[in-house]
N, C-alpha and C positions, 0 to 999 in steps of 0.2 A: 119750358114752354109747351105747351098743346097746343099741337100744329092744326087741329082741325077747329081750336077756337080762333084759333090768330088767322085761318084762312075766312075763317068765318068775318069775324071784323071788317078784312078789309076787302072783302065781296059786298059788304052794306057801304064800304066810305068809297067804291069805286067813280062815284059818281060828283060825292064833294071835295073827291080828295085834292085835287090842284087848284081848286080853290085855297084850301087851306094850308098844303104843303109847303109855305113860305122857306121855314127853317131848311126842309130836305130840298129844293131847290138849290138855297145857296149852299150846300152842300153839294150837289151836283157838277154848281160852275167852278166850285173850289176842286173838286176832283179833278175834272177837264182842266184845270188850269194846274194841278200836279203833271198829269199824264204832257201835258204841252212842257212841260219844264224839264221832267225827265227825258221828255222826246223818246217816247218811247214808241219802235216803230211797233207795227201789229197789223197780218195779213187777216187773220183769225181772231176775233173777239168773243169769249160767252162773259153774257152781261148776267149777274145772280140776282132777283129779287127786284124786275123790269119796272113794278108799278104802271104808271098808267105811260108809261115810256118816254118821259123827260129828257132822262139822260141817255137812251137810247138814241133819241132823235140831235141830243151834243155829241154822240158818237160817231154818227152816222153823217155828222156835217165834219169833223175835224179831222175822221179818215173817210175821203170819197173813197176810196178803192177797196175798201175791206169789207169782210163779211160778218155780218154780228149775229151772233144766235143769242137772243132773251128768252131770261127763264122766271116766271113769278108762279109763286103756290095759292094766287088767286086765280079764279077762273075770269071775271067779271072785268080784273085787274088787266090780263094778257088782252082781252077784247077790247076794252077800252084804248091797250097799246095799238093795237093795232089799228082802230079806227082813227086813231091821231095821228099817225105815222103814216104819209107818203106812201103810196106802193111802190114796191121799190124788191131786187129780186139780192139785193144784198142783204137784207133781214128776215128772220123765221122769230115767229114766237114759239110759244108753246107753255102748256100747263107744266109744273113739274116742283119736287124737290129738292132744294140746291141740296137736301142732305143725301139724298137716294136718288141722282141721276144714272142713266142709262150711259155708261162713260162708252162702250162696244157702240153706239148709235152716234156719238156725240163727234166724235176723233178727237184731232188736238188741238192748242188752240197757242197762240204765243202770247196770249191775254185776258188777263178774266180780271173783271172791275165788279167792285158792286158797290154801291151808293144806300148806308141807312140802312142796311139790311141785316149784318151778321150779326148784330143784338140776341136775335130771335130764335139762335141756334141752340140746339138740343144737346147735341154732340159736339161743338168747336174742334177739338183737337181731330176725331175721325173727320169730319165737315174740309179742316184744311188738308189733312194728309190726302182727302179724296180728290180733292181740287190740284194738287200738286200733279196727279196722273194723269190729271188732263191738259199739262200744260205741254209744250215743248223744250226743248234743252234749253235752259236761261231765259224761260215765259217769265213772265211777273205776276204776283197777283197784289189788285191795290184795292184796298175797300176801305169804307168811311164808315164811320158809326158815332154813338153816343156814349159819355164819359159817365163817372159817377155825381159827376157835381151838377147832370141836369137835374133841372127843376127842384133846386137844392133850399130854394123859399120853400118850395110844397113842403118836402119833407122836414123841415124846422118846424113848424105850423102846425102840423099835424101830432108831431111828438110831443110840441106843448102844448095842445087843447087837451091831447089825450091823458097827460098830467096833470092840467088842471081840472079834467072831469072823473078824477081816480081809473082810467082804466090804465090797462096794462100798452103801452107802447108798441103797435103794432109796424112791418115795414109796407106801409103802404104807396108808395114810390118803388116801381120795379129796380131793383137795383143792376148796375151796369158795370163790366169788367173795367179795371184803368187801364191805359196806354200799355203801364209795362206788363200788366197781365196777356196783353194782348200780343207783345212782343216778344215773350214768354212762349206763348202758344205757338205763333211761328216758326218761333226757333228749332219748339220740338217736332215739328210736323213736317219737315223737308224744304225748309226754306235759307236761303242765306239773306247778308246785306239788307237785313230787317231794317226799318227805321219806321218811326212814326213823328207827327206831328199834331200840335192839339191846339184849340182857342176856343176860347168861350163867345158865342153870341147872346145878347140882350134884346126877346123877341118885345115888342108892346102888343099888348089887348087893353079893349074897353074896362075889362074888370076882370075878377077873380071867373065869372061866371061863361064867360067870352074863351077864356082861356082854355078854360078844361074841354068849354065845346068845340074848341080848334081842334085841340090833342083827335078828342074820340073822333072828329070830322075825318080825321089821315088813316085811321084803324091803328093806331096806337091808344096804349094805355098807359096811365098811370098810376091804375090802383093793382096789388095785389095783395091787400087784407082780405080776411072773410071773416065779416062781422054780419052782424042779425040785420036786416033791413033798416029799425028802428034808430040802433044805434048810430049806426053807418049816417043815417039820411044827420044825427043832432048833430055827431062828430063834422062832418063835411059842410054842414049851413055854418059853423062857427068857426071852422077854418077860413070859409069863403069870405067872413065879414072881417074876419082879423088881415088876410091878403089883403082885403081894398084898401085897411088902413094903413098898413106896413107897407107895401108893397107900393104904392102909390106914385106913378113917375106920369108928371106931365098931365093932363088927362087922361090917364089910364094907369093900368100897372105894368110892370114888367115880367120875365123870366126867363131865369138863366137855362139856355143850352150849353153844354161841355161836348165840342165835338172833337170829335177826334180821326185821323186817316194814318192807316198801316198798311206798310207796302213791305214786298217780301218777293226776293228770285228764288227760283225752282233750285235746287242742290244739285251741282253734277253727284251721278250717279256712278 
């Protein structure tokens, strides 16, 4: 991923984005509702990847007494947290890279969560090994993300419009690590007592056209083909007509998200 496109994005969606952020929402509350079940206590929280501070502000109600540092790689993103977010001298935001933080500036922390974010990593394996030196002896790190089997209509659809219009089958659906890949990474990066959990939600939209405008609304994407403008524009008009009829639940269509949440304790050293 290219960190200065993907900051890019979602400094334009800063302002639609909770509107549209259904999906990462209930992902939020299912996190908060791990961290309540694990009971896991935490004086120190850094939150990775704050957006417009949702789950910052679940954080901030579930522990009164703790201090939360948020970090998002949008500029637009952290402002927007802030202006939603209570003053309040228990939270700092700040611009930054969850991959290239200032760990000397930062100290320790007995908890670091991130919600919907680790997708968009460059590096994972260096990414958690980093996060691991910020924690405290037996910190936890738990973060949520997306499986491969989101938007798994998209990617069916696309592969067969593209056969039936002889081109060559492009992955146009960013593809997304599975659970165990993710549990995998853990492992090797200074974690113990990995575990994850997965379930698919079934979002509605009005139509195939509703849908896609939700996605780009969050600063997510779902294309990563590079085709010619032309092409691009028949390929996707004949996907979108085939989705309304396939796809079709209720007054509108549906799509699948595959989410997934991976938690991992620091390694005694």
């Amino acid at each position: 991923m290219q960190k200065g496109q993907v900051a890019k994005r979602f400094n334009r969606s800063a302002v639609t984005y909770d509107q549209y952020a259904l999906v990462q929402k209930e992902m939020a509350r299912r996190l908060l509702f791990t961290l309540q079940t694990l009971d896991l206590k935490a004086e120190k929280i850094l939150e990775l990847g704050c957006g417009t501070g949702y789950f910052t502000r679940l954080l901030l109600d579930h522990y009164p007494a703790s201090e939360v540092t948020a970090v998002d790689l949008a500029e637009k993103m952290v402002e927007t947290a802030r202006q939603k977010t209570e003053p309040s001298d228990r939270v700092r935001f700040f611009v930054g890279d969850a991959e290239n933080l200032d760990r000397s500036s930062l100290g320790t922390f007995d908890l670091i969560v991130s919600n919907a974010m680790i997708q968009w990593l460059a590096r994972p394996s260096e990414a958690l090994s980093g996060w691991a030196s910020l924690l405290k002896p037996n910190g936890w790190l738990v973060a949520s993300t997306f499986g491969p089997d989101t938007f798994q209509e998209l990617r069916s659809l696309f592969q067969r419009v593209e056969e039936e219009m002889g081109l060559e089958p492009k992955p146009h659906v960013i593809s997304m690590r599975t659970p165990g890949e993710w549990q995998r990474l853990f492992h090797e990066s200074a974690y113990r007592e990995v575990d994850y959990l997965e379930y698919r939600h079934r979002a509605e939209y009005r139509d195939c056209r509703d849908f896609l405008k939700s996605v780009k609304a969050t600063g997510a994407s779902y294309n990563e083909a590079e085709l010619n403008l032309l092409t691009s524009s028949r390929v996707l008009l004949r996907v979108m007509d085939a989705y309304n009829r396939i796809y079709r639940s209720g007054s509108g269509v549906s799509a699948t998200y595959h989410l997934v949440e991976i938690r991992g304790r620091k390694r005694a050293e």
